[in-house]
N, C-alpha and C positions, 0 to 999 in steps of 0.2 A: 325127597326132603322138601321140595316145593310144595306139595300135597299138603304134607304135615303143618307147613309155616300158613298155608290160606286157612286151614281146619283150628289151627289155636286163634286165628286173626281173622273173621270171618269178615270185619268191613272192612281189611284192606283190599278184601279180590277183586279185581276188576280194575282196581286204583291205578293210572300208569305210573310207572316207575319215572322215574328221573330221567334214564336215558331214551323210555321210551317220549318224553315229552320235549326230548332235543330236536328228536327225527326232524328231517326239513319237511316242512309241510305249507303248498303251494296253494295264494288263495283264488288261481288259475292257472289254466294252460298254456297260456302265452310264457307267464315268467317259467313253467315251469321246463317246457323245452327251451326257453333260452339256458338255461341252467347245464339240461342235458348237452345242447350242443357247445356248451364252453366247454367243458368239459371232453366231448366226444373228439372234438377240434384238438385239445390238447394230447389225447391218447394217439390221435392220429400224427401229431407234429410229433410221438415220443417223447413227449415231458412227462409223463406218469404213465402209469401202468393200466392196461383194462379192466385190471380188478377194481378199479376206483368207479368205472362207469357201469361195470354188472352191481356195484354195491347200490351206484345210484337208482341203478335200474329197480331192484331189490328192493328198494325202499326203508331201508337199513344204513344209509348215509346220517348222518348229525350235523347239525350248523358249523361243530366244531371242526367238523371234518373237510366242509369243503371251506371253513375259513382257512388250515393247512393246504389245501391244496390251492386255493390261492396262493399261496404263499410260494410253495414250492414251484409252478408255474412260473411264478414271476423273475424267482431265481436261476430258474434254468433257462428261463427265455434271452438273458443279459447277455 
């Protein structure tokens, strides 16, 4: 179905979607494993799961996502 929607719409190909222009995207490596290791720190205390750090890993995380998992960190840490 993807095929067919780039073929009737030939300038949007390439175009990033919405969610792909969430992705967190780091304008170094310094923030960028500080990031990881918040993160890494909390899967390690048990406040979330490791699937949240293989997503980060992944590169498939969203701003929105780790704006949630701030969140939920901070509730579970109380």
């Amino acid at each position: 179905m993807k095929r067919i929607e780039e073929a009737m719409n030939p300038m949007e190909k390439g175009k990033p979607t919405e969610k792909d222009e969430d992705k967190m995207q780091f304008s170094n490596e310094t923030t960028k494993a500080a990031v990881r290791d918040y993160i890494k720190q909390a899967v390690h205390k048990g406040k979330i799961d490791k699937s949240w750090l293989d997503k980060f890993d992944a590169g498939t995380m969203t701003s929105g996502d780790f704006e949630d998992l701030k969140i939920i960190i901070e509730q579970r840490s109380k």
